[in-house]
mmCIF file of the N, C-alpha and C atoms, coordinates in Angstrom:
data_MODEL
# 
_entry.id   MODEL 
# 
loop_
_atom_site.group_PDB 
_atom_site.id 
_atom_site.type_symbol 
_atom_site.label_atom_id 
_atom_site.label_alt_id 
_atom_site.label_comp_id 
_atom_site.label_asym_id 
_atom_site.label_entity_id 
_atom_site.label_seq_id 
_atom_site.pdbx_PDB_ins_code 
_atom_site.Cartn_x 
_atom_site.Cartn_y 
_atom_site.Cartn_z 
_atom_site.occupancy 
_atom_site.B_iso_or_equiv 
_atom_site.pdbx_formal_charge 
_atom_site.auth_seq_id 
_atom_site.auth_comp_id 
_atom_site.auth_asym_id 
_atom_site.auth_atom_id 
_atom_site.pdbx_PDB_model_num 
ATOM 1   N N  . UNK A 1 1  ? 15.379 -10.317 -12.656 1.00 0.00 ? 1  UNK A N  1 
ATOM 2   C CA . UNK A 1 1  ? 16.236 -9.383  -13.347 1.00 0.00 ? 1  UNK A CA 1 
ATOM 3   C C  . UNK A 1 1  ? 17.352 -10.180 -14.012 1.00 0.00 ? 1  UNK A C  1 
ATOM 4   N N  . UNK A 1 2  ? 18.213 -10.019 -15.308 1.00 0.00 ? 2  UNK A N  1 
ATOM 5   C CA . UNK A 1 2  ? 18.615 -10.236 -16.074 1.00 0.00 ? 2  UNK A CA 1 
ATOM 6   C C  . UNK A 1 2  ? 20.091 -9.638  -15.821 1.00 0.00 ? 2  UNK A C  1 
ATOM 7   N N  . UNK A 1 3  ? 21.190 -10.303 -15.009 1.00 0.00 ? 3  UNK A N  1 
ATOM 8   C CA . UNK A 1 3  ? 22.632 -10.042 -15.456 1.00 0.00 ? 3  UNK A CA 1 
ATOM 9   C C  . UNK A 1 3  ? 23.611 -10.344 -16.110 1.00 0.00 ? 3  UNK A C  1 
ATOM 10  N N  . UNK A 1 4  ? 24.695 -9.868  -15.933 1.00 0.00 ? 4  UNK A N  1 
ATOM 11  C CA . UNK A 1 4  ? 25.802 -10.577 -16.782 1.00 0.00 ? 4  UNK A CA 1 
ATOM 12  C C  . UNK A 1 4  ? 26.931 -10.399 -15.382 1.00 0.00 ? 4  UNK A C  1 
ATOM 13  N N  . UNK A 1 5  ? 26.891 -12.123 -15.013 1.00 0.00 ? 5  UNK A N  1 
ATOM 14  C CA . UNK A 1 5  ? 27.879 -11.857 -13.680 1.00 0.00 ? 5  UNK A CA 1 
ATOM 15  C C  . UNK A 1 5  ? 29.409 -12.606 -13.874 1.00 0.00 ? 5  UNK A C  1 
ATOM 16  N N  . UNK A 1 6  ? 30.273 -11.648 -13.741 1.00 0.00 ? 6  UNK A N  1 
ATOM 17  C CA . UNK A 1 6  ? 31.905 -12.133 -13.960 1.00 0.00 ? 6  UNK A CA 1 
ATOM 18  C C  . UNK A 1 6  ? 31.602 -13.062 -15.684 1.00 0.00 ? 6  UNK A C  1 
ATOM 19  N N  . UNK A 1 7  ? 30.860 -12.435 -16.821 1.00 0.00 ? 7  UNK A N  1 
ATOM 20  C CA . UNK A 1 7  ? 30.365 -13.121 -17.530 1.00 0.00 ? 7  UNK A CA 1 
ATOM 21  C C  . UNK A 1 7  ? 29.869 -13.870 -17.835 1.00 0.00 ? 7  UNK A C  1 
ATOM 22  N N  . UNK A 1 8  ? 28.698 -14.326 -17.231 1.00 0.00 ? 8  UNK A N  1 
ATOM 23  C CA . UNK A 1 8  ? 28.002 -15.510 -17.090 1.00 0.00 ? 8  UNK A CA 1 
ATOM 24  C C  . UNK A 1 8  ? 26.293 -15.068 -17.065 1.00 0.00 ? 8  UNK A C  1 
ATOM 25  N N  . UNK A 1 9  ? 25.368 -14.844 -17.892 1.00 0.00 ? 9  UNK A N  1 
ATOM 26  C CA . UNK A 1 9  ? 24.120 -14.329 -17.342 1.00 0.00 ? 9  UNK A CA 1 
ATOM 27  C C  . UNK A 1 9  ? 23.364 -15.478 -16.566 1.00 0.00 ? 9  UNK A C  1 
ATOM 28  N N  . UNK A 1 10 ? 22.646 -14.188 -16.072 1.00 0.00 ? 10 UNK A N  1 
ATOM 29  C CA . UNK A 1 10 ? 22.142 -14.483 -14.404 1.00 0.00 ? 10 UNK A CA 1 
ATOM 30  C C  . UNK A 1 10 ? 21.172 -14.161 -14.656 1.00 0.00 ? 10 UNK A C  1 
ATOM 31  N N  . UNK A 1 11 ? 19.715 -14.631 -13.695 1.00 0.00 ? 11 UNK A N  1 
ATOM 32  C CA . UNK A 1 11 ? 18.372 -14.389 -14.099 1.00 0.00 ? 11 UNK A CA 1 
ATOM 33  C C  . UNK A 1 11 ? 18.611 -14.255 -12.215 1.00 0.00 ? 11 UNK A C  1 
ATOM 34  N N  . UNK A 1 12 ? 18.495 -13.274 -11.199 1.00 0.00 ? 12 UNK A N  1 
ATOM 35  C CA . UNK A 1 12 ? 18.188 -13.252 -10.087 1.00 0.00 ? 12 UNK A CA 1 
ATOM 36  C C  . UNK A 1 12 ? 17.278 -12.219 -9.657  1.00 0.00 ? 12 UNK A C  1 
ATOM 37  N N  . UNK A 1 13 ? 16.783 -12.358 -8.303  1.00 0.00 ? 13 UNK A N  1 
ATOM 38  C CA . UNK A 1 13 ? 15.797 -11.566 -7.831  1.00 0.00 ? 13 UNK A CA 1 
ATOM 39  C C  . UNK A 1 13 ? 16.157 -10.659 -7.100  1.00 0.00 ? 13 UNK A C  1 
ATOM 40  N N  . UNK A 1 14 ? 17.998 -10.215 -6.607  1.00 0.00 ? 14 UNK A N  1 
ATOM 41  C CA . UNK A 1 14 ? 18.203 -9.040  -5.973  1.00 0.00 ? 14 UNK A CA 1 
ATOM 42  C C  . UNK A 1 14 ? 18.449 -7.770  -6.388  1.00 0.00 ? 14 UNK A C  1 
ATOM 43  N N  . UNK A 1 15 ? 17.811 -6.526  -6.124  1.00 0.00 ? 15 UNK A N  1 
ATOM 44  C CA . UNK A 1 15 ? 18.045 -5.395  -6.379  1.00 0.00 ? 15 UNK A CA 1 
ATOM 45  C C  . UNK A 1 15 ? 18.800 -4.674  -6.214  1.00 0.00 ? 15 UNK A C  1 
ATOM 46  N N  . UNK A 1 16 ? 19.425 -4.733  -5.377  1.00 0.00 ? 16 UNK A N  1 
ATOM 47  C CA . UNK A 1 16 ? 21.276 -3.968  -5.256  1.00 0.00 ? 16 UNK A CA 1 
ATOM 48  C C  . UNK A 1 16 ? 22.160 -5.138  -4.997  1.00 0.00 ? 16 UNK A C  1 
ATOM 49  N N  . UNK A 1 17 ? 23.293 -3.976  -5.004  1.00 0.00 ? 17 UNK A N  1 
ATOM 50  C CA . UNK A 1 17 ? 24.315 -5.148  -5.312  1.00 0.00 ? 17 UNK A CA 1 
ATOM 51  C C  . UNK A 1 17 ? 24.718 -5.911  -4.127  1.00 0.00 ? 17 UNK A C  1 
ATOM 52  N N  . UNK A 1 18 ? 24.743 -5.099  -2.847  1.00 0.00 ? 18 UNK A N  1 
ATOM 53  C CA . UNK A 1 18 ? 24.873 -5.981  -1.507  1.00 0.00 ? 18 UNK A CA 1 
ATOM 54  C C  . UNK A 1 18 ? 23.661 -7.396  -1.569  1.00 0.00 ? 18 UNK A C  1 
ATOM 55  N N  . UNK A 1 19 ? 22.539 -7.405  -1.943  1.00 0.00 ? 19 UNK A N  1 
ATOM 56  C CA . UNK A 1 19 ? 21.553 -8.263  -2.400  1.00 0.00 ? 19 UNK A CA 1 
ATOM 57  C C  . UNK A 1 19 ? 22.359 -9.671  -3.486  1.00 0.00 ? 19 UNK A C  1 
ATOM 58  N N  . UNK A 1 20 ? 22.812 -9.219  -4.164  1.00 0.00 ? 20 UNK A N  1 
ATOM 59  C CA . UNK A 1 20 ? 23.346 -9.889  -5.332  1.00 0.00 ? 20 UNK A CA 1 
ATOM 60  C C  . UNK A 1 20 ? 24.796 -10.685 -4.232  1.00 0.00 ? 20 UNK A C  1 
ATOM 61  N N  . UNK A 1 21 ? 25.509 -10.172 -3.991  1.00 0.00 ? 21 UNK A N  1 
ATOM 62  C CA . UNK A 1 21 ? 26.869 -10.601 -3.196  1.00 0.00 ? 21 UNK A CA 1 
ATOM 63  C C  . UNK A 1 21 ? 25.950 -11.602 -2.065  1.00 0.00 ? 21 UNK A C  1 
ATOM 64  N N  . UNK A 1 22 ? 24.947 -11.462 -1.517  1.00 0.00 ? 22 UNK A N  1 
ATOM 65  C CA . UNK A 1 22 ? 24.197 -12.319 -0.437  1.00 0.00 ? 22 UNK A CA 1 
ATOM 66  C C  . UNK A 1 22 ? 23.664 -13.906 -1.075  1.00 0.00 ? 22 UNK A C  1 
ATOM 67  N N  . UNK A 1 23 ? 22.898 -13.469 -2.378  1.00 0.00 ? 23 UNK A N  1 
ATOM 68  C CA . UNK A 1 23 ? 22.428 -14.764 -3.266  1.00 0.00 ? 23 UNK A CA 1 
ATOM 69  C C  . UNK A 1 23 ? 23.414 -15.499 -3.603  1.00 0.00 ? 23 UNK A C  1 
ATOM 70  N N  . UNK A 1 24 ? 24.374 -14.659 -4.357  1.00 0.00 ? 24 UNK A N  1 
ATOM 71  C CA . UNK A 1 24 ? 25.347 -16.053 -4.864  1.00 0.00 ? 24 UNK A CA 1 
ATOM 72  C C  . UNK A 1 24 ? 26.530 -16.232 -3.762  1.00 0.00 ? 24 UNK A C  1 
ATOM 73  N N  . UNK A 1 25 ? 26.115 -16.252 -2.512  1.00 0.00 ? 25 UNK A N  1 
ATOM 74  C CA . UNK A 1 25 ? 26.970 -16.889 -1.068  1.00 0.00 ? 25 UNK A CA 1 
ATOM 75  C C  . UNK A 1 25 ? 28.548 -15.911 -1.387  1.00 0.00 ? 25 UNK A C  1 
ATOM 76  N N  . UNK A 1 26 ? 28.509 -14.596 -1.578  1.00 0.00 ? 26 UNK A N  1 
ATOM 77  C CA . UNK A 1 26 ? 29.553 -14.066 -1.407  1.00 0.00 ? 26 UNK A CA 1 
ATOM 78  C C  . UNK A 1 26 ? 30.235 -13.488 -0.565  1.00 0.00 ? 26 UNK A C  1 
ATOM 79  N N  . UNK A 1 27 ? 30.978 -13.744 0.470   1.00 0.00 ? 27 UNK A N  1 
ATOM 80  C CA . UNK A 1 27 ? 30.462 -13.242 1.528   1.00 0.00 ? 27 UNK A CA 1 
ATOM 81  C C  . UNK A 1 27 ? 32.973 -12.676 2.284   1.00 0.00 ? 27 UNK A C  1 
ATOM 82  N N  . UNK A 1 28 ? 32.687 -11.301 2.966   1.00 0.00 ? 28 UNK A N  1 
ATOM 83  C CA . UNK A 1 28 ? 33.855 -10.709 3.244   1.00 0.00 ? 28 UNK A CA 1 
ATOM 84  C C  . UNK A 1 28 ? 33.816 -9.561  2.803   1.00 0.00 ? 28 UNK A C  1 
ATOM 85  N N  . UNK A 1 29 ? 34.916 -8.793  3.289   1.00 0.00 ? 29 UNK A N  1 
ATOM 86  C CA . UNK A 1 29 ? 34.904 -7.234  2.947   1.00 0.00 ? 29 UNK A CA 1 
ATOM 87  C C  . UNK A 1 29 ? 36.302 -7.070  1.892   1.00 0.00 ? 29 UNK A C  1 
ATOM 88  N N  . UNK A 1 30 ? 36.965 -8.558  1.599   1.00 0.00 ? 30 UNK A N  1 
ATOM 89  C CA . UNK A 1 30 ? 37.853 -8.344  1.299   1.00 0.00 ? 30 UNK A CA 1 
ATOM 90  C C  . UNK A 1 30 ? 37.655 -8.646  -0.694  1.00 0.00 ? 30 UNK A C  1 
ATOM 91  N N  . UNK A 1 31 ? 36.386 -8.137  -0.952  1.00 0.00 ? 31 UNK A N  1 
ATOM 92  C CA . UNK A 1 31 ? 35.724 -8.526  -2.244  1.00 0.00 ? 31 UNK A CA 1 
ATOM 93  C C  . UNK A 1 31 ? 35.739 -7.316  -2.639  1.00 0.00 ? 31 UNK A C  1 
ATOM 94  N N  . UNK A 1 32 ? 36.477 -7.404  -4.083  1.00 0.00 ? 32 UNK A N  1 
ATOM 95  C CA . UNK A 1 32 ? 36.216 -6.403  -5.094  1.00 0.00 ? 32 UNK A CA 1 
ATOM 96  C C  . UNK A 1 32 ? 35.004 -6.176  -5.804  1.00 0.00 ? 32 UNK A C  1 
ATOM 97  N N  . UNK A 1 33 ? 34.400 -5.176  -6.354  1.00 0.00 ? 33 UNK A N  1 
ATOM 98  C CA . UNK A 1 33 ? 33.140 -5.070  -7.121  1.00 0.00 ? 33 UNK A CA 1 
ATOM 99  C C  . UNK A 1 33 ? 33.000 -4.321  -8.106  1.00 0.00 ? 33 UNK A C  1 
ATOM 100 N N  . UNK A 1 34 ? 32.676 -4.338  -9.702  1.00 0.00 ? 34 UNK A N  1 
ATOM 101 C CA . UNK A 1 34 ? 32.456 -3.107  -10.826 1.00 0.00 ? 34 UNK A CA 1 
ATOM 102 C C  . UNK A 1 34 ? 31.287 -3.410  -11.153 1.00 0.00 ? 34 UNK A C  1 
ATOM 103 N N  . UNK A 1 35 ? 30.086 -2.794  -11.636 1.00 0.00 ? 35 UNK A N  1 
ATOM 104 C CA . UNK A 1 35 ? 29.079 -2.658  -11.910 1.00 0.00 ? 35 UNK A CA 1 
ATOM 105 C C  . UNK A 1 35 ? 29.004 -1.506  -13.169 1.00 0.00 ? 35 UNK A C  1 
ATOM 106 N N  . UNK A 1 36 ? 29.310 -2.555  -14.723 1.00 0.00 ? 36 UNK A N  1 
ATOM 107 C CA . UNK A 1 36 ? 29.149 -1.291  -15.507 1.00 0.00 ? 36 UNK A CA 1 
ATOM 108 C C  . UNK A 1 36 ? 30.722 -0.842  -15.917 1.00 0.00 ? 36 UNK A C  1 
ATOM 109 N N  . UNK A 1 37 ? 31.733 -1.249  -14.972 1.00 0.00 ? 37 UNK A N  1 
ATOM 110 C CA . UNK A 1 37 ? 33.115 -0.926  -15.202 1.00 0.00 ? 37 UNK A CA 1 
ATOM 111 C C  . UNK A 1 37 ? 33.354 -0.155  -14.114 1.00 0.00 ? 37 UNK A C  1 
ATOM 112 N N  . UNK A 1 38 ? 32.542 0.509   -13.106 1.00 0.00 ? 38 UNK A N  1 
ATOM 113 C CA . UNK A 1 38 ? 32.610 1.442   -12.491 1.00 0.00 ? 38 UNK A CA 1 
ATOM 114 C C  . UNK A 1 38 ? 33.003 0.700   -10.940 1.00 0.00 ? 38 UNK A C  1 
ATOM 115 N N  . UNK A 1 39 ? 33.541 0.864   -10.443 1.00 0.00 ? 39 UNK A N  1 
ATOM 116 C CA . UNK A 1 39 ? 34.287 0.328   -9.302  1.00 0.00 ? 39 UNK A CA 1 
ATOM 117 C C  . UNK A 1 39 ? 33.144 0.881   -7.949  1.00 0.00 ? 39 UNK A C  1 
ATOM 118 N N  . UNK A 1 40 ? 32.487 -0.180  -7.174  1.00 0.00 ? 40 UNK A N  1 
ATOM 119 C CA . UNK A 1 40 ? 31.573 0.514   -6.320  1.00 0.00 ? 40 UNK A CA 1 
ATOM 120 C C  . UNK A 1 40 ? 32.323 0.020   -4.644  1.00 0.00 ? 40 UNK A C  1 
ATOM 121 N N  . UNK A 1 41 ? 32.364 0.521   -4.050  1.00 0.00 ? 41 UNK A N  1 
ATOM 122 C CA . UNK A 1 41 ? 33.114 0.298   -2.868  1.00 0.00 ? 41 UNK A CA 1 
ATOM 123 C C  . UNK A 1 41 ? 32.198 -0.650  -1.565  1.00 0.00 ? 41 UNK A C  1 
ATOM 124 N N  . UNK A 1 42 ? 32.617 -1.072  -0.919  1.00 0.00 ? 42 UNK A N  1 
ATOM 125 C CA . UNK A 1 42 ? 32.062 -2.124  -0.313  1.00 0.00 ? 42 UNK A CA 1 
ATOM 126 C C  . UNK A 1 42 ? 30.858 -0.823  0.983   1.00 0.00 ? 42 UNK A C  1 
ATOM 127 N N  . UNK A 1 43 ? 31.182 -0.270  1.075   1.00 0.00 ? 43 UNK A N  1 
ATOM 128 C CA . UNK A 1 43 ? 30.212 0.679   2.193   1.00 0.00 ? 43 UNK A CA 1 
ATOM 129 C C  . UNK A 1 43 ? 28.486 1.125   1.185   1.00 0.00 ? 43 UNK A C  1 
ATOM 130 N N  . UNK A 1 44 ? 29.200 1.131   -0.476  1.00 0.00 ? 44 UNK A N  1 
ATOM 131 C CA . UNK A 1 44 ? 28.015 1.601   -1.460  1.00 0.00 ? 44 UNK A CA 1 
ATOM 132 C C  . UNK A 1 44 ? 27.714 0.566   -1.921  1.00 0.00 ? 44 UNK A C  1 
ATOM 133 N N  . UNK A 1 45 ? 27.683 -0.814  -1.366  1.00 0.00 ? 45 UNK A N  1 
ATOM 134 C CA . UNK A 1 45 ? 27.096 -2.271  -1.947  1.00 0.00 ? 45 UNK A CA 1 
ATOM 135 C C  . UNK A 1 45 ? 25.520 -2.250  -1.943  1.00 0.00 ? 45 UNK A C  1 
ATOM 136 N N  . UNK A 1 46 ? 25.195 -1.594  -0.797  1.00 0.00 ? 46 UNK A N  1 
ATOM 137 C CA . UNK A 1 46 ? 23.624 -1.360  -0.325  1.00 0.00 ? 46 UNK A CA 1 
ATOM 138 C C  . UNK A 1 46 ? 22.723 -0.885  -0.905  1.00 0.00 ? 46 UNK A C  1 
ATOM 139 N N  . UNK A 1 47 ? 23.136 0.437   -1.007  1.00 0.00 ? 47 UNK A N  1 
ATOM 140 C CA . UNK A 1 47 ? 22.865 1.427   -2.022  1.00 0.00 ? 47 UNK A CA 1 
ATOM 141 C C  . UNK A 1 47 ? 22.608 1.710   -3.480  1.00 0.00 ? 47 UNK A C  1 
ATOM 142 N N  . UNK A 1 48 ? 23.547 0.790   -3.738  1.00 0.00 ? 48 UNK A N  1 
ATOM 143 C CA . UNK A 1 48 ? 23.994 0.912   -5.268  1.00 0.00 ? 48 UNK A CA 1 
ATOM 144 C C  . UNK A 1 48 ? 22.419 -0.442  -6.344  1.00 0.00 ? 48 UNK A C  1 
ATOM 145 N N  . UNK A 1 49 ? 21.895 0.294   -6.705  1.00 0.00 ? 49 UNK A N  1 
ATOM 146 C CA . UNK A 1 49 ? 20.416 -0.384  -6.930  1.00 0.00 ? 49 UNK A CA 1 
ATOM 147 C C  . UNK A 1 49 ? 20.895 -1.055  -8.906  1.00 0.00 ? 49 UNK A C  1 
ATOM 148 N N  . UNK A 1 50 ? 20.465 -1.804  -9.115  1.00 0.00 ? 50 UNK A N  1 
ATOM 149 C CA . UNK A 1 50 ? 20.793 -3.042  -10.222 1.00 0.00 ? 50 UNK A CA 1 
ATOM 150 C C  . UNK A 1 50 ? 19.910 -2.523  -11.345 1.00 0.00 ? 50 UNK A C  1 
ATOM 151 N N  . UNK A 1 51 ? 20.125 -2.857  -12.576 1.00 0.00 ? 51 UNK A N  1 
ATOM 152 C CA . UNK A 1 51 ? 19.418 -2.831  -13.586 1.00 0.00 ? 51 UNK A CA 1 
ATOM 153 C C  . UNK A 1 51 ? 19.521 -3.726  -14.439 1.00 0.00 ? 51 UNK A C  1 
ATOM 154 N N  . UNK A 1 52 ? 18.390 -4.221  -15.571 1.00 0.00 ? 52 UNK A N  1 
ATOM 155 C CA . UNK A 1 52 ? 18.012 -5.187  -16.367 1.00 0.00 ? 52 UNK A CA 1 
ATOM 156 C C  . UNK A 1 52 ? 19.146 -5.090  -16.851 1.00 0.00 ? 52 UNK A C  1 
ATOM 157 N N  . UNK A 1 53 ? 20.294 -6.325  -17.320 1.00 0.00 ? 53 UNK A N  1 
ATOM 158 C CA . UNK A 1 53 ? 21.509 -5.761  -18.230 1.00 0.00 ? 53 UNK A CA 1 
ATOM 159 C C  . UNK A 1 53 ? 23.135 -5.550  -17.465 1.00 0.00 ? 53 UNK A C  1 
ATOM 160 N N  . UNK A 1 54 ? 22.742 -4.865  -16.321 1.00 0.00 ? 54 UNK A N  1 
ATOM 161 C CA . UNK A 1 54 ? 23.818 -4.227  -15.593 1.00 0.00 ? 54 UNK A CA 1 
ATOM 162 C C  . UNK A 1 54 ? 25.151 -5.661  -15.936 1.00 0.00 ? 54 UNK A C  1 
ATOM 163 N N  . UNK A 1 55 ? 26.703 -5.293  -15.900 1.00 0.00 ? 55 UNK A N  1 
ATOM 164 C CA . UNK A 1 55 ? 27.610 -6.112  -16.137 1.00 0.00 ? 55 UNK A CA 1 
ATOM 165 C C  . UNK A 1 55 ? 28.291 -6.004  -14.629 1.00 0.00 ? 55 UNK A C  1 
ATOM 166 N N  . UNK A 1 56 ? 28.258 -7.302  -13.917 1.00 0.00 ? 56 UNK A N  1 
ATOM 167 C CA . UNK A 1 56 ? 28.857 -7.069  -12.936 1.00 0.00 ? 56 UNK A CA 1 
ATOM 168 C C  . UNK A 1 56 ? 29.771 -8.091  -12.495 1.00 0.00 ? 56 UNK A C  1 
ATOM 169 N N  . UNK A 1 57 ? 31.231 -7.033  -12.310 1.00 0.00 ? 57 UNK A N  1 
ATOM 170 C CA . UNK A 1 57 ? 32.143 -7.967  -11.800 1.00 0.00 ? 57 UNK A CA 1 
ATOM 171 C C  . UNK A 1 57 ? 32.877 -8.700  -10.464 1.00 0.00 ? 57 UNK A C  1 
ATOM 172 N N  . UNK A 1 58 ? 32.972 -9.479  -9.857  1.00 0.00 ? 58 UNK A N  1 
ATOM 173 C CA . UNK A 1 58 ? 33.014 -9.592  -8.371  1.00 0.00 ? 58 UNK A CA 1 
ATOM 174 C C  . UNK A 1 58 ? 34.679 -10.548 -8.252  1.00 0.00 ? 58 UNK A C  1 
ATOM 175 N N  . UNK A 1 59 ? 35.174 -9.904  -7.990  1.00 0.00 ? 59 UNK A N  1 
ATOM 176 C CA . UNK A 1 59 ? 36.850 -10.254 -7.767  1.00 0.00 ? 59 UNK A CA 1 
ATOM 177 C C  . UNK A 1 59 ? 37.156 -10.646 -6.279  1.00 0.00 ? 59 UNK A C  1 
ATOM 178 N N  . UNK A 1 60 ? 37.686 -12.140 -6.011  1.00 0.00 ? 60 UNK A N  1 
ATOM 179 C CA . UNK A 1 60 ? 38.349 -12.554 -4.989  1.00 0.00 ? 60 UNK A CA 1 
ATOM 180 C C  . UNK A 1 60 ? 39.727 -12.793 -4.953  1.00 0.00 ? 60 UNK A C  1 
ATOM 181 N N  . UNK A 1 61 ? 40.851 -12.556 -3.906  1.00 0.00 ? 61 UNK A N  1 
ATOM 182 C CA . UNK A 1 61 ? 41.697 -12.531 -3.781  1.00 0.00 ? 61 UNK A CA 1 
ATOM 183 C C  . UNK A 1 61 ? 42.657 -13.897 -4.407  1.00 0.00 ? 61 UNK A C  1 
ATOM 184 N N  . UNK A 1 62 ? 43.243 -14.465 -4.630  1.00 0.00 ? 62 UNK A N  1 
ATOM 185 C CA . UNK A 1 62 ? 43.531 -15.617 -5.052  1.00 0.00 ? 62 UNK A CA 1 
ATOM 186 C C  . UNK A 1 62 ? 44.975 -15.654 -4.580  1.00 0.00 ? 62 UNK A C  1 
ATOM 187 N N  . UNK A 1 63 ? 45.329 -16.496 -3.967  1.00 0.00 ? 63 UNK A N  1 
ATOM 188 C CA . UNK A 1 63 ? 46.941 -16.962 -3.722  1.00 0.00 ? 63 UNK A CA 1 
ATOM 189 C C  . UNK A 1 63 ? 48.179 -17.929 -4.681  1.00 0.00 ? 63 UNK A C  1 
ATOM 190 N N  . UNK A 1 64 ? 48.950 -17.867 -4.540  1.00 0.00 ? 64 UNK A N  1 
ATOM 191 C CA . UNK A 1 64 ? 49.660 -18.337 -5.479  1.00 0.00 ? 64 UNK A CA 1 
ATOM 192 C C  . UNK A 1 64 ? 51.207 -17.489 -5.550  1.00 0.00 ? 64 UNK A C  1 
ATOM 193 N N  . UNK A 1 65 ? 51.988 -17.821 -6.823  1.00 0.00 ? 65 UNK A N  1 
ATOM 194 C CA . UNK A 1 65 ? 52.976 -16.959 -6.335  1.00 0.00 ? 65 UNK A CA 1 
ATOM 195 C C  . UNK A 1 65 ? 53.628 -16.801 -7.908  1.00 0.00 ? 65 UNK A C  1 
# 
């Protein structure tokens, strides 16, 4: 399948998005997620099933000041 991840296309083999967060070693609850623009919550990572295209964004906390 064919993404566009944090802008970058992706050619991977997972079908939802908890799948996708597992491949590219993403790993905490403290990870943001949009799929599409649409904000999917970490309990609907599982659930939430991928499509050819889909734009997905994956946000980590960053420190600094």
């Amino acid at each position: 399948m064919r993404l566009i991840v944090n802008g970058e296309p992706q050619t991977v083999v997972a079908t939802t998005l908890s799948d996708l967060l597992a491949a590219l070693d993403y790993e905490g609850d403290w990870l943001a997620t949009a799929v599409n623009g649409e904000l999917i919550h970490r309990d609907d990572r599982g659930d939430h099933a991928l499509n050819d295209n889909d734009r997905i964004e994956i946000l980590t906390p960053m420190q600094g000041g």
